[in-house]
N, C-alpha and C positions, 0 to 999 in steps of 0.2 A: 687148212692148218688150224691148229689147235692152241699155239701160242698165246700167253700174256703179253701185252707190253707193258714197258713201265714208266712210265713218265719220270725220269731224273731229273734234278734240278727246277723244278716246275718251283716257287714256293705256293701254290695253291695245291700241290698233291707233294708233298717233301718226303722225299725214302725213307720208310718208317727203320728207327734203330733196332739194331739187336740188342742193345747193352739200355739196360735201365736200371734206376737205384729202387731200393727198398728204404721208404721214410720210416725213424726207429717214431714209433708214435709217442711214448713218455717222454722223451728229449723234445720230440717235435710241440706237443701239448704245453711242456714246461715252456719251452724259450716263446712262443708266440704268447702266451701268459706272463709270461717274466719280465720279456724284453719292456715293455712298456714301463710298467711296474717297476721293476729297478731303475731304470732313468728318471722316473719320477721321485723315489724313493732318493736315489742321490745330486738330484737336481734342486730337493727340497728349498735348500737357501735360497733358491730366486723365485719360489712360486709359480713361475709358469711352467715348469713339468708335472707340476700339481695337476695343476686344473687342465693342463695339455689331454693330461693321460684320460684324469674323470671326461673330459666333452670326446676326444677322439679316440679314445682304446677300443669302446664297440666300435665304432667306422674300421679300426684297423684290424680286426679281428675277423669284421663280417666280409671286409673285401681282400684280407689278408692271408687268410686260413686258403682257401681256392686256391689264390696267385701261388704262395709257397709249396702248396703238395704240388703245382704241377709242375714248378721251375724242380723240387727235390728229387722229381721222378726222369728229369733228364741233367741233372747237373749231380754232383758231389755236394753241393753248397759250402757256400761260406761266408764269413759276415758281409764282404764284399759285393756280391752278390744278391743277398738279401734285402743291402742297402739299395742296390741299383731297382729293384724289383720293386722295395716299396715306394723312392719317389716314381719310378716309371708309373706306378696304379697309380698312387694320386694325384700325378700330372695330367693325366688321363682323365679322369674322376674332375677335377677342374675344369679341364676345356670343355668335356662333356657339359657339366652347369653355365660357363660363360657361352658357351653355344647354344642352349635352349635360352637362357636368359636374354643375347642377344638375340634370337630368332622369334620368338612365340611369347616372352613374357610382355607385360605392356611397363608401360613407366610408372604407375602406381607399383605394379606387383615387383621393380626393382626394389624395392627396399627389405624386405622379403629377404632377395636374395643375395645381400651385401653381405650378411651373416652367414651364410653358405658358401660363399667366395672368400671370405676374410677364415673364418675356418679351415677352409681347403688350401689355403693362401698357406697358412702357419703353419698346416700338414704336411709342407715341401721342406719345412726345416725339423718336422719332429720325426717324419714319416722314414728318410732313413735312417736316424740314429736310431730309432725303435728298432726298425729293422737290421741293423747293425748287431744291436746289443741281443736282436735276439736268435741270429745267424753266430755271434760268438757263445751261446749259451747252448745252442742244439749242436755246435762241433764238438762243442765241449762236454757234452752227455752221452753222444750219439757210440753207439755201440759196436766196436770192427767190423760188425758183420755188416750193418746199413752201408761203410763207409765205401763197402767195396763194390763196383758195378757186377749185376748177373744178366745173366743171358734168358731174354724172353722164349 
């Protein structure tokens, strides 16, 4: 016999979809650039979406941009979503640091990594309003045809 089988349900081999989205990339470009940026921008009176945005927008850009095309190329997106995405990375991104720091770093090299922890620390409060604000900027661009699932 000549048969495939297919392993269902497995989540190390998951049934690949038929239906996938098309990311509009100018909406996409705009809002992972905006979202920051506009929180900052209107957060100005307290100062710290200032300097939130200058210390963490590349961190959220460089591990942002990845996470978002792959959540956009199986979901619809929306700001909901985007929010849950980007604390999910930098929760992640966290315990990844508090895990080599507690494992391999020594107790001089702790101090080092306080600043890295205390950053990634304030990244669980900024990281999904960014993301937030920049899941309601790409719905908000995003063009009928991206909105609708196609058939691979």
């Amino acid at each position: 016999m000549t048969e495939t089988t297919v392993i269902s349900g497995s989540p190390l081999f998951p049934t690949p979809k038929d239906v996938r989205y098309i990311v509009d990339p100018v909406a996409f470009t705009i809002a992972m650039v905006g979202g920051p940026i506009l929180v900052g921008i209107l957060g100005s009176p307290l100062l710290a979406p200032i300097f939130a945005t200058a210390l963490g927008g590349p961190l959220y850009l460089i591990l942002g941009v990845p996470v978002m095309l792959y959540r956009l190329r199986i979901t619809a997106g929306s700001p909901k979503s985007f929010a849950a995405a980007a604390f999910c990375t930098n929760a992640i991104v966290l315990a990844a640091v508090l895990l080599y720091r507690s494992l391999v770093a020594t107790p001089e090299l702790w101090k080092h990594y306080d600043l890295h922890v205390t950053f990634l620390a304030i990244g669980l409060i900024f990281a999904p309003l960014w993301g937030a604000v920049s899941g309601w900027i790409y719905t908000g661009l995003r063009k009928p045809f991206y909105a609708s699932s196609h058939n691979i």
